[in-house]
BAFI-3210 file (N, C-alpha, C; in Angstrom, 3 decimals, decimal comma, padded with zeros to 6 digits):
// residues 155
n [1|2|3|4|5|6|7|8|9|10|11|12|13|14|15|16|17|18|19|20|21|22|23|24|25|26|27|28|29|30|31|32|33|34|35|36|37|38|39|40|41|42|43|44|45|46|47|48|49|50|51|52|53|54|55|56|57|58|59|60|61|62|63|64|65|66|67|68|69|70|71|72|73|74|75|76|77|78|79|80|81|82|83|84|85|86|87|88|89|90|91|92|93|94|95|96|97|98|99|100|101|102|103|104|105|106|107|108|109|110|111|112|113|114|115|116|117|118|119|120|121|122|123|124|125|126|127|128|129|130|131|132|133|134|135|136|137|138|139|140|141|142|143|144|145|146|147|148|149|150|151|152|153|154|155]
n.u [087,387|085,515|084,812|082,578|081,318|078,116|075,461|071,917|069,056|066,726|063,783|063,024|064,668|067,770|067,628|069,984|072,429|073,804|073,616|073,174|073,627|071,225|070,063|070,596|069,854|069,534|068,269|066,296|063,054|061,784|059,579|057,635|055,613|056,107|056,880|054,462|053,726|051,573|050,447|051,976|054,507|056,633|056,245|057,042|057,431|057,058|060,191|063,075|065,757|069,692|072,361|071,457|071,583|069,904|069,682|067,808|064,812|062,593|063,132|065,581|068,205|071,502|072,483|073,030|072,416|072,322|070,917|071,670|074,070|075,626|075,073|075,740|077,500|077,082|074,656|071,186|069,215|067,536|065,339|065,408|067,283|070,686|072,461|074,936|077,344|076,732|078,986|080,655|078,522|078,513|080,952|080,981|078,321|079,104|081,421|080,032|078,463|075,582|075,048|077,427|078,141|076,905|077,354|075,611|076,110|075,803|073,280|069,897|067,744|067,212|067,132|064,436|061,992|061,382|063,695|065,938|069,263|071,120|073,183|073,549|074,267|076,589|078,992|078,944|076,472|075,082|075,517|074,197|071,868|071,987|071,561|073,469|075,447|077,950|081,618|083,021|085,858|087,669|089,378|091,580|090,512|087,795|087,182|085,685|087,624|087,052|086,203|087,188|086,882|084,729|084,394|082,227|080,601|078,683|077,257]
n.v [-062,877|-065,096|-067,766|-069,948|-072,427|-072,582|-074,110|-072,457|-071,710|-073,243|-072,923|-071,364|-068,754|-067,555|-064,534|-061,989|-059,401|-057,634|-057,861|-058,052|-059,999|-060,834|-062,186|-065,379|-069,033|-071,913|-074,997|-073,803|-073,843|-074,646|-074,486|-075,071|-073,643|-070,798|-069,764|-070,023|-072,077|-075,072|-077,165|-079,805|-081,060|-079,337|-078,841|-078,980|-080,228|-078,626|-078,067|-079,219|-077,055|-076,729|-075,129|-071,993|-069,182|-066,026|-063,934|-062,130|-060,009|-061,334|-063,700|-065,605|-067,990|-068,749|-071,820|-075,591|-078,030|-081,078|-082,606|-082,063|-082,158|-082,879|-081,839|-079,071|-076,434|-077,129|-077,905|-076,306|-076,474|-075,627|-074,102|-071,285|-070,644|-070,578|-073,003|-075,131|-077,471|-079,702|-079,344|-076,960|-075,276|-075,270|-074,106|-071,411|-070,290|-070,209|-068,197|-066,053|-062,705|-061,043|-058,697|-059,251|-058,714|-060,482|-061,840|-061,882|-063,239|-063,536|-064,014|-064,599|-063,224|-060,263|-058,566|-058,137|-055,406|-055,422|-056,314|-055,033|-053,264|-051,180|-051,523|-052,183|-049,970|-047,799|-045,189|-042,783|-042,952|-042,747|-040,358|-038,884|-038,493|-037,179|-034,251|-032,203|-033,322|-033,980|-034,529|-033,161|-032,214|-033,116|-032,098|-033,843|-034,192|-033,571|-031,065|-029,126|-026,812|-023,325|-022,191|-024,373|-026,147|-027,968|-031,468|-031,812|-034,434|-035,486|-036,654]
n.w [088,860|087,862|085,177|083,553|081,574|080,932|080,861|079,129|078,504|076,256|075,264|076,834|076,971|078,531|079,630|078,339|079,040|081,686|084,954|088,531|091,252|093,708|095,524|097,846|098,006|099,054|099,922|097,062|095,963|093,578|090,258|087,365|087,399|088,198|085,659|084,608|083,486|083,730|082,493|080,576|078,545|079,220|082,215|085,293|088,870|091,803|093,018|094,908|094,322|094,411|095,279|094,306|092,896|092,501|089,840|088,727|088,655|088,018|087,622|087,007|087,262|088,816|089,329|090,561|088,369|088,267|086,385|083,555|083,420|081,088|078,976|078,988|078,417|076,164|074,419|074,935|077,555|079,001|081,912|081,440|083,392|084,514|084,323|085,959|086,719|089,776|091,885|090,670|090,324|093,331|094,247|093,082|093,972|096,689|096,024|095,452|096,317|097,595|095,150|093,140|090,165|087,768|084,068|081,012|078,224|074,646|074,755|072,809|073,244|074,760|078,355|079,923|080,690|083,401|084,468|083,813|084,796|086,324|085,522|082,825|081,616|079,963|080,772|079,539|078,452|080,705|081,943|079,691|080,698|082,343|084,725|084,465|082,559|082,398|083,523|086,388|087,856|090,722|093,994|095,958|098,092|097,709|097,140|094,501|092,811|092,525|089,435|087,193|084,656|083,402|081,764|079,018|077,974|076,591|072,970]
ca.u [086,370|085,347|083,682|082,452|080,434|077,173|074,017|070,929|067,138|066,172|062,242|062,595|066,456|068,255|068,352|071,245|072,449|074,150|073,050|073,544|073,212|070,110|070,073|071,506|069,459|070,088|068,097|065,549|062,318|061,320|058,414|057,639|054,389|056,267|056,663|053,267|053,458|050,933|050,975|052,525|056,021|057,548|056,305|058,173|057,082|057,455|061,657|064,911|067,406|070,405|073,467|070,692|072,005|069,080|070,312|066,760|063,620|061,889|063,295|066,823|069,409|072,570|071,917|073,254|071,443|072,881|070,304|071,582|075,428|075,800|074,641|076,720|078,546|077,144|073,194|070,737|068,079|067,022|063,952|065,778|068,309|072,234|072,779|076,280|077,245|076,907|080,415|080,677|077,509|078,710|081,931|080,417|077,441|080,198|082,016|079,565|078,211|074,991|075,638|078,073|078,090|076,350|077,118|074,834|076,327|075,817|072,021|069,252|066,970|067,596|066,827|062,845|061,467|061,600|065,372|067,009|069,584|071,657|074,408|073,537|074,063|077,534|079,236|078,584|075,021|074,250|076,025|073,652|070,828|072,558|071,413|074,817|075,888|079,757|082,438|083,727|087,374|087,661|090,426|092,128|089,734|086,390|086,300|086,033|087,768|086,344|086,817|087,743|086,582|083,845|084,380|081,427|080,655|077,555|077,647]
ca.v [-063,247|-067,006|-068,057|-071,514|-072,988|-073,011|-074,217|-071,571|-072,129|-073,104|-072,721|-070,066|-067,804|-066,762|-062,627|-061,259|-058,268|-057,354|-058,382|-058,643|-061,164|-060,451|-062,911|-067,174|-069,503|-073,265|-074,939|-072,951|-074,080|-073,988|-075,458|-074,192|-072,794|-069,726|-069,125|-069,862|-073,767|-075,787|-079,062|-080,730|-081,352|-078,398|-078,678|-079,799|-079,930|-077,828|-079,328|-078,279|-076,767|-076,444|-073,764|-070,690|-067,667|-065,535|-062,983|-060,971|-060,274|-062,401|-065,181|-065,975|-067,917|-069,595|-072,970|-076,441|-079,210|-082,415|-083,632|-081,229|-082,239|-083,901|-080,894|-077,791|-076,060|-077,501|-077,620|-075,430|-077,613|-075,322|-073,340|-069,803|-069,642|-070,754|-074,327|-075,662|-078,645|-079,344|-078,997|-075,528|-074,337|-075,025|-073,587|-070,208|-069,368|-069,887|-067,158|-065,163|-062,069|-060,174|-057,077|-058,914|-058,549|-061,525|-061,015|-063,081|-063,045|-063,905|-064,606|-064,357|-062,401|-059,372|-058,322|-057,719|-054,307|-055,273|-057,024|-054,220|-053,068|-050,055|-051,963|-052,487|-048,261|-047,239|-044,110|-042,073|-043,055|-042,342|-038,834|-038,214|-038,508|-036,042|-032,763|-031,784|-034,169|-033,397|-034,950|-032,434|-032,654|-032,709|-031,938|-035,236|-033,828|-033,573|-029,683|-028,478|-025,458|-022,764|-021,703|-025,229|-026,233|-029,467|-031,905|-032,324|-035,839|-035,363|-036,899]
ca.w [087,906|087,376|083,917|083,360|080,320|081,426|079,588|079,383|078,036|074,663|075,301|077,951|076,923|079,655|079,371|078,349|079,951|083,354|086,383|089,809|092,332|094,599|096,638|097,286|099,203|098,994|098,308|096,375|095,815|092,085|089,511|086,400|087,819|088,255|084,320|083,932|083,112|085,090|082,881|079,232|078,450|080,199|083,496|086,680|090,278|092,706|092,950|095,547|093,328|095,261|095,271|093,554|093,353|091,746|089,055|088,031|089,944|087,482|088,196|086,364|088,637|088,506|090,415|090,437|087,490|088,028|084,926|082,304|083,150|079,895|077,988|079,847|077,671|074,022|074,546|075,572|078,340|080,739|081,676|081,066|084,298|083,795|084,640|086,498|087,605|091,464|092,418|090,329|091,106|095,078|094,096|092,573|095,330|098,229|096,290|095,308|097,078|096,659|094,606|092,475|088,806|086,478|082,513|080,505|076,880|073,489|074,682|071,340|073,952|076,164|079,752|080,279|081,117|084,580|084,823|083,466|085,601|086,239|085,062|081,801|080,707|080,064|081,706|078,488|079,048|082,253|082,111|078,764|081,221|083,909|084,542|084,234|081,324|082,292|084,466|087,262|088,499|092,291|094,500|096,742|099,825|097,461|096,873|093,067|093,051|091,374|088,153|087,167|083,652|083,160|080,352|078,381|077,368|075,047|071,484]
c.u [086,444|084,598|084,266|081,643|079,328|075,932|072,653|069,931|067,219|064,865|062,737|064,065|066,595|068,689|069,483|071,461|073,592|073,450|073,689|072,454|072,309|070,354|070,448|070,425|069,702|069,655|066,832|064,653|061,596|060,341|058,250|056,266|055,152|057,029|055,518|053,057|052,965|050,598|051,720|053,914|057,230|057,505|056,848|057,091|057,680|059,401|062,845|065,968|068,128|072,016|072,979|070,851|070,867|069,828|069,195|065,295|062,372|062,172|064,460|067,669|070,499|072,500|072,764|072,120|072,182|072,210|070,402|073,822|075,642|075,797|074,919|077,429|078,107|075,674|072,686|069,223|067,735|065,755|063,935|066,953|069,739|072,346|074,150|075,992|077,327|078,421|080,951|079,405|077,665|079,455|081,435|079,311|078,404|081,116|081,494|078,248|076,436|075,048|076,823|077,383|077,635|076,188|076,503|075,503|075,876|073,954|070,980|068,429|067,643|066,743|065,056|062,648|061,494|062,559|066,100|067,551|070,499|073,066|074,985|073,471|075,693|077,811|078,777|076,788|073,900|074,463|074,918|072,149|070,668|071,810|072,594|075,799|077,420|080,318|083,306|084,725|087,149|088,873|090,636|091,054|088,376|086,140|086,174|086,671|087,166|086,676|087,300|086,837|085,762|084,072|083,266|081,636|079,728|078,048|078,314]
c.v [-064,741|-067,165|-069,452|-071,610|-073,186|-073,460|-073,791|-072,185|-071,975|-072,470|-071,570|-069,675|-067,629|-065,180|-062,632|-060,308|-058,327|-057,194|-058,039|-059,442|-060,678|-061,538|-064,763|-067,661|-071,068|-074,575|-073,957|-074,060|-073,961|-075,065|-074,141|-072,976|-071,397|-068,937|-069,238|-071,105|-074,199|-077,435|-078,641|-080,427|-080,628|-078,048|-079,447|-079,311|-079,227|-078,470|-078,440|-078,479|-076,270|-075,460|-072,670|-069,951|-066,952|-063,778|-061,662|-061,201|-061,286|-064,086|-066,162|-066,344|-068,696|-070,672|-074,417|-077,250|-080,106|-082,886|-082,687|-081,597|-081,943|-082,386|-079,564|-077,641|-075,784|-077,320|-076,861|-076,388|-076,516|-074,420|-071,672|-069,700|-070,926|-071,816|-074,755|-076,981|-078,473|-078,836|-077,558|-074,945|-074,208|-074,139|-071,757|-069,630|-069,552|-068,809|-065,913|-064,105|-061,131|-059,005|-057,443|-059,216|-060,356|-060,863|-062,366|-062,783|-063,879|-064,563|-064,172|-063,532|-061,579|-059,435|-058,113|-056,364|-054,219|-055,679|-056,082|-053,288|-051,844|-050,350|-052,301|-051,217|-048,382|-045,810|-042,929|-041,627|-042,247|-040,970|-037,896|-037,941|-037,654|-034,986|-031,693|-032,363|-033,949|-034,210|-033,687|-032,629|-032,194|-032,521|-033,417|-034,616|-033,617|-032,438|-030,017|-026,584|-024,633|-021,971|-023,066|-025,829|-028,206|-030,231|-032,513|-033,722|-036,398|-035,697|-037,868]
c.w [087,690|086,006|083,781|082,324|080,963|080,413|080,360|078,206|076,454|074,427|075,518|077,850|078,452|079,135|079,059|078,727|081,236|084,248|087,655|090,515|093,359|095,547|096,080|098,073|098,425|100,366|098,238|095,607|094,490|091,442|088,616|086,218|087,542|086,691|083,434|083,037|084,154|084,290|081,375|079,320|079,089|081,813|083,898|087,471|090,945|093,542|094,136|094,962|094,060|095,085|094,302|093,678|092,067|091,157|088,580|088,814|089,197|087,029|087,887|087,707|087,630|089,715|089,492|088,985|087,146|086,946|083,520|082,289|081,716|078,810|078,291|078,772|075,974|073,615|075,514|076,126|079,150|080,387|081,656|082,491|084,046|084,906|084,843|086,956|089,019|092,036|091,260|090,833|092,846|095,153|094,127|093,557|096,502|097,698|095,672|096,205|096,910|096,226|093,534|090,859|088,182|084,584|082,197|078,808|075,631|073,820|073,351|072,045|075,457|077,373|079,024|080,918|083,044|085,167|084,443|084,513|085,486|085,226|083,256|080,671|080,809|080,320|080,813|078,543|079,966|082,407|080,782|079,258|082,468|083,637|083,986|083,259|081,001|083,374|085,348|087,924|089,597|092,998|095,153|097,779|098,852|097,254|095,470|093,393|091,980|090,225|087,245|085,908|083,604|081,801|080,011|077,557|076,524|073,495|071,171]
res [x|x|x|x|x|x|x|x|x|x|x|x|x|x|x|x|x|x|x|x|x|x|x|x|x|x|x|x|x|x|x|x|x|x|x|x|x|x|x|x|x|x|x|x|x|x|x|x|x|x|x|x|x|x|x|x|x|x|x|x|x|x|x|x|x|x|x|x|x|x|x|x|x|x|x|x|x|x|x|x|x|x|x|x|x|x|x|x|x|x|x|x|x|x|x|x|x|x|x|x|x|x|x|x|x|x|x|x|x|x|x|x|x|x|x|x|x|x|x|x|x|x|x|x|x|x|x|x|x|x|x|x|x|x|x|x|x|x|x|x|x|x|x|x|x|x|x|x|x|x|x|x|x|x|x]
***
């Protein structure tokens, strides 16, 4: 596990939630067009942000911002995705994979209806949504033998 201080969006939050990493590319092509800014104080140009590892299909990454150094850690500058410096943000997409885990914490706004990820149910959860809403003991080779008692996990 690595955790660094990063600085996330005042305007535009960065989700909170669990994530994973979809995909890295470097660099990554971004403008604020794609939150639906086309001019005043919040737009950018179409810009190459470099070491992007994208966290939500709407558009959250973890990427390099050499012009937010200054403000990592203590202020919130960005346009909603989690700001590193270059030499961590290089650091962090060379060791990160897609499929692994991104926690976003202590954010004032959650995931979006369409970022929400499997990851973000606990085991309790997901079993209250089972057909079978129980944990089944298996043998070392994968049978259940039979007769073998389920522990309900409801409630």
């Amino acid at each position: 596990m690595h955790e660094i201080d990063p600085v996330t969006g005042t305007y535009f939050d960065t989700e909170g939630g669990t994530f994973v990493v979809l995909y890295k590319k470097n660099p990554e092509i971004m403008s604020s067009r794609s939150v639906g800014i086309t001019s005043g104080p919040f737009y950018y140009p179409p810009t190459p942000v470099y070491w992007s590892v994208k966290f939500t299909p709407s558009g959250n990454y973890v990427h390099a911002a050499p012009w937010s150094v200054g403000s990592q850690g203590s202020s919130n500058v960005s346009h909603g995705c989690v700001n590193l410096s270059t030499d961590r943000a290089e650091l962090y997409y060379d060791r990160a994979q897609v499929g692994d885990v991104v926690i976003v914490r202590r954010s004032p706004v959650m995931a979006t209806a369409g970022d929400v990820t499997a990851w973000m149910f606990s085991w309790h959860r997901w079993l209250s949504h089972s057909e079978l809403g129980t944990i089944q003991t298996a043998s070392p080779t994968g049978e259940t033998p039979a007769g073998v008692a389920h522990q309900a996990l409801r409630g």
